[in-house]
C-alpha positions as CSV (number, residue, x, y, z in Angstrom):
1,X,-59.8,-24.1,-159.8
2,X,-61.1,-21.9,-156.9
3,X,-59.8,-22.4,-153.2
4,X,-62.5,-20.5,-150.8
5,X,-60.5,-19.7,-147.9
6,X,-60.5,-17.4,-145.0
7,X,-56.5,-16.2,-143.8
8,X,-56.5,-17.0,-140.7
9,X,-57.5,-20.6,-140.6
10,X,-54.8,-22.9,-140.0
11,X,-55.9,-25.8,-142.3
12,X,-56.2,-23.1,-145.4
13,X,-52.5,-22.1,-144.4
14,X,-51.6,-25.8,-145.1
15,X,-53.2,-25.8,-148.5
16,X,-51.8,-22.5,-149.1
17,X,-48.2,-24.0,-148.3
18,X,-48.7,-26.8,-150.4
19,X,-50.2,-24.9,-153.6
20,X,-47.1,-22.4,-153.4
21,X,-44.6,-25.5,-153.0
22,X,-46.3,-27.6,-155.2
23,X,-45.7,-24.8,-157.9
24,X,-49.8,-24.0,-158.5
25,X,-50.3,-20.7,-158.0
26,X,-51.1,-20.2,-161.5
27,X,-53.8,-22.8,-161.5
28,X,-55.9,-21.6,-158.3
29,X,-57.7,-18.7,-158.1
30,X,-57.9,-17.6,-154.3
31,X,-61.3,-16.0,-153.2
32,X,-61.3,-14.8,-149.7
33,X,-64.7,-15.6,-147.8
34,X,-66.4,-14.6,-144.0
35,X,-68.1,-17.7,-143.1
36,X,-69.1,-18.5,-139.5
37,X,-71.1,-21.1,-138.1
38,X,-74.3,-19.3,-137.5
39,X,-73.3,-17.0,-140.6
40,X,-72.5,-19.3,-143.7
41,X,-71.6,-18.2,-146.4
42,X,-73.5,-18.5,-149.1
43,X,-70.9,-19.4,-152.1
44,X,-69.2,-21.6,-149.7
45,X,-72.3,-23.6,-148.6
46,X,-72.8,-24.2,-152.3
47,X,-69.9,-26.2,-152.9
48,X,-69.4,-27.9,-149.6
49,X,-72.6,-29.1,-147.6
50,X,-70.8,-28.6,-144.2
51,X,-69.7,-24.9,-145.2
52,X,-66.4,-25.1,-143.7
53,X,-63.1,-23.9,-145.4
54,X,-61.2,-24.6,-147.0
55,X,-63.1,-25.9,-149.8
56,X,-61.4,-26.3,-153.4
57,X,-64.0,-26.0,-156.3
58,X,-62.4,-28.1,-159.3
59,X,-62.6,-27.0,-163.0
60,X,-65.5,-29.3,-162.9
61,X,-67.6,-27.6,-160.6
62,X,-67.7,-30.0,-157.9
63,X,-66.1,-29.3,-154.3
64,X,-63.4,-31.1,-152.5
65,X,-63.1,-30.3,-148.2
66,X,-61.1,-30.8,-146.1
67,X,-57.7,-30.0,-146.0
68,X,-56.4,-33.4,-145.8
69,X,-58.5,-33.7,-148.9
70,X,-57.5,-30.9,-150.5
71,X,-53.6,-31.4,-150.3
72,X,-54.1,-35.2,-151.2
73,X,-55.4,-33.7,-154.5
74,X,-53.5,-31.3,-155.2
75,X,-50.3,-33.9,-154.7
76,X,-51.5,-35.2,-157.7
77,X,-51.1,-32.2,-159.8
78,X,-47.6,-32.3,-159.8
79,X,-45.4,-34.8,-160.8
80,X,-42.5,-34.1,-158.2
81,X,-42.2,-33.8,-155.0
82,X,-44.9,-35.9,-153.9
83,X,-45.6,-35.2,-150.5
84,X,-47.9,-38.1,-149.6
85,X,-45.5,-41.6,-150.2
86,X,-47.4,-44.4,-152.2
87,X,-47.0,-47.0,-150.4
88,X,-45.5,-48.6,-147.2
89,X,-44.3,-47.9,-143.8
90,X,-43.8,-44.1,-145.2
91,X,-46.9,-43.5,-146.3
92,X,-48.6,-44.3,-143.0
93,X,-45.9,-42.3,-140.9
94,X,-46.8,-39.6,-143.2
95,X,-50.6,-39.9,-142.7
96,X,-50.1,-40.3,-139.7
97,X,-48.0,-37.3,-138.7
98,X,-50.7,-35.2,-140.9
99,X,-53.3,-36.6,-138.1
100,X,-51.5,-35.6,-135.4
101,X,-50.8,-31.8,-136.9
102,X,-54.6,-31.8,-137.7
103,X,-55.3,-33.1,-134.4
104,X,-53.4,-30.2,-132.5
105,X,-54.6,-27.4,-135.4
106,X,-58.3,-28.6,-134.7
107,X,-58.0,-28.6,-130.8
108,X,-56.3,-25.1,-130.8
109,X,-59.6,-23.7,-133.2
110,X,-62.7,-25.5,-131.1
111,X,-60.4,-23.7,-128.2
112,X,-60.1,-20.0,-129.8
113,X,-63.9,-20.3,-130.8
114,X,-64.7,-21.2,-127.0
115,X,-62.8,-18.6,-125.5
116,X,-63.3,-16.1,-128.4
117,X,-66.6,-16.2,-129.5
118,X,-69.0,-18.0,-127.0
119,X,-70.5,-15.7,-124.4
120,X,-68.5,-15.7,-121.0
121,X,-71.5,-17.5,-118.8
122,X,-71.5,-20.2,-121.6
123,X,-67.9,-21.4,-121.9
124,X,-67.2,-24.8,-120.1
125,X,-63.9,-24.7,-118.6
126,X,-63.3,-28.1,-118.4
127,X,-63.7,-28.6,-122.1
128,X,-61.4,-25.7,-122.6
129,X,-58.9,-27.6,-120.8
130,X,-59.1,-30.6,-122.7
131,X,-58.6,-29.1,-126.2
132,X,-55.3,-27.6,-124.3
133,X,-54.4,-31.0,-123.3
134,X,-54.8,-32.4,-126.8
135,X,-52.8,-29.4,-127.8
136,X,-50.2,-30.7,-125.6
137,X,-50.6,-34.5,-126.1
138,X,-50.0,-33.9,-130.1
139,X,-46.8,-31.4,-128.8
140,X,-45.1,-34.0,-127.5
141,X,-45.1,-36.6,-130.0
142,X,-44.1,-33.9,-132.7
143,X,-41.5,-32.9,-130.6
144,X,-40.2,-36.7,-130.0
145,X,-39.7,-37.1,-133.4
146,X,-38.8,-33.7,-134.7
147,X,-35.2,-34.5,-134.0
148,X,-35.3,-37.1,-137.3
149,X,-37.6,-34.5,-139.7
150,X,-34.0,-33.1,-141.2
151,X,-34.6,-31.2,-144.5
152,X,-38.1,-33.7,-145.7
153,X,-41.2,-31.9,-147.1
154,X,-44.6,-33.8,-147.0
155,X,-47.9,-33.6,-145.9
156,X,-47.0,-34.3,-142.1
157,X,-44.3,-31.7,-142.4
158,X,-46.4,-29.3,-144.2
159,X,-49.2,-29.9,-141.4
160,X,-46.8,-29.8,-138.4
161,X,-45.4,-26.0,-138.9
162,X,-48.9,-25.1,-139.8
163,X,-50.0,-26.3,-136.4
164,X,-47.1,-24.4,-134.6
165,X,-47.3,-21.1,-136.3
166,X,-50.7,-21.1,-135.3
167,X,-50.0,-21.3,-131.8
168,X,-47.5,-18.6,-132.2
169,X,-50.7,-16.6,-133.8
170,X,-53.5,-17.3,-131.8
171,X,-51.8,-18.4,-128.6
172,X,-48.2,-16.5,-128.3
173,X,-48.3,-16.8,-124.4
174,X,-48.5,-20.6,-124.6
175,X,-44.5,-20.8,-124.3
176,X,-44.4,-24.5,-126.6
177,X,-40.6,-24.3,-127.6
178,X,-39.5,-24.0,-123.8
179,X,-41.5,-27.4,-123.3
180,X,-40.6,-28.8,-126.7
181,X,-37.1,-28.1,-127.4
182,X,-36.6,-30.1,-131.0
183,X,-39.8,-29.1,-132.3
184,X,-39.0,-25.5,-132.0
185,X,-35.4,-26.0,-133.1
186,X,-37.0,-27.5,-136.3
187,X,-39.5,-25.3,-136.5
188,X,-37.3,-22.2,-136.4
189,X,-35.3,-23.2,-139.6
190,X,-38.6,-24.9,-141.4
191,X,-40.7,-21.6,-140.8
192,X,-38.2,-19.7,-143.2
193,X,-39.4,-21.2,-146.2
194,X,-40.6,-19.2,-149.0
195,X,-43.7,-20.8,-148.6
196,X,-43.7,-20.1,-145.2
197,X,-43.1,-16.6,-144.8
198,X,-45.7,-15.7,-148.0
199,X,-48.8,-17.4,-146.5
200,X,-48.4,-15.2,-143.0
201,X,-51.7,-14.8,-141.4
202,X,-52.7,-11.3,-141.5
203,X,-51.6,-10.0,-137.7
């Protein structure tokens, strides 16, 4: 398999976490592409319509997107731990913490490429305010749970300390563990992980 990925983005982070926990390094060949909206690239847009990453080209050729996708697949490469639960009241608190994290991940990007890569006299401050707010809203109900996330790994874990080490990247003046105590408490101990600390974004 091939995983077309760009470092910085915090969804490929997420599939990078789960490849290296997962224990698939060996199976996915990583090829670093420069894709930008007005600028596809050209591999990329061949195996995913929308030319986003990440995008995971099986061994059959076809393309998977999406990072929720992606991991989903990936999950069922190995036989333990599964990260997304079968069935049940689990499985949806798991989906749906992975919403939330990709919520809060995909505010914080439509927000860098607003203030990072429109022109100045284009950028609409009041929709820069509300991807901060969603930001915030999905903040809070991490950090009202985070108190219960203990030692688990899954998807929702996995997408949650994606979502706050990209703050810390992109937005370090953003101050989130003052205003969410137990999500940064968490944080600090999930973020040492092996799988963690080897899928850094490049500073």
């Amino acid at each position: 398999m091939k995983l077309l990925y760009a470092p910085a983005s915090p969804f490929v982070r997420k599939v990078l976490v789960f490849i290296k926990e997962l224990g698939l390094e060996d199976k996915v060949e990583l090829i670093k592409v420069s894709s930008t909206v007005i600028d596809p690239n050209a591999e990329l847009a061949a195996s995913n319509p929308v030319a986003k990453i990440p995008t995971l080209v099986m061994d059959n050729g076809k393309g998977l997107f999406d990072s929720r996708v992606i991991t989903a697949y990936l999950d069922t490469l190995a036989s333990s731990p599964s990260f997304y639960p079968a069935a049940g009241e689990a499985r949806w608190d798991v989906l749906r913490m992975e919403a939330t994290a990709d919520g809060l991940m995909d505010a914080a990007v439509n927000n860098r490429y607003e203030r990072g890569l429109r022109p100045a006299d284009k950028q609409w401050d009041a929709w820069s305010d509300g991807q901060v707010k969603k930001v915030h809203g999905a903040l809070k109900a991490l950090d009202s749970e985070a108190a219960a996330f203990g030692d688990r790994i899954d998807a929702g874990i996995v997408g949650a300390a994606c979502a706050c080490d990209y703050l810390d990247f992109r937005y370090p003046d953003i101050g989130w563990r003052e205003s969410y105590p137990a999500l940064g408490a968490w944080y600090a101990k999930f973020s040492e992980r092996k799988s963690m600390q080897e899928t850094q974004p490049p500073s």
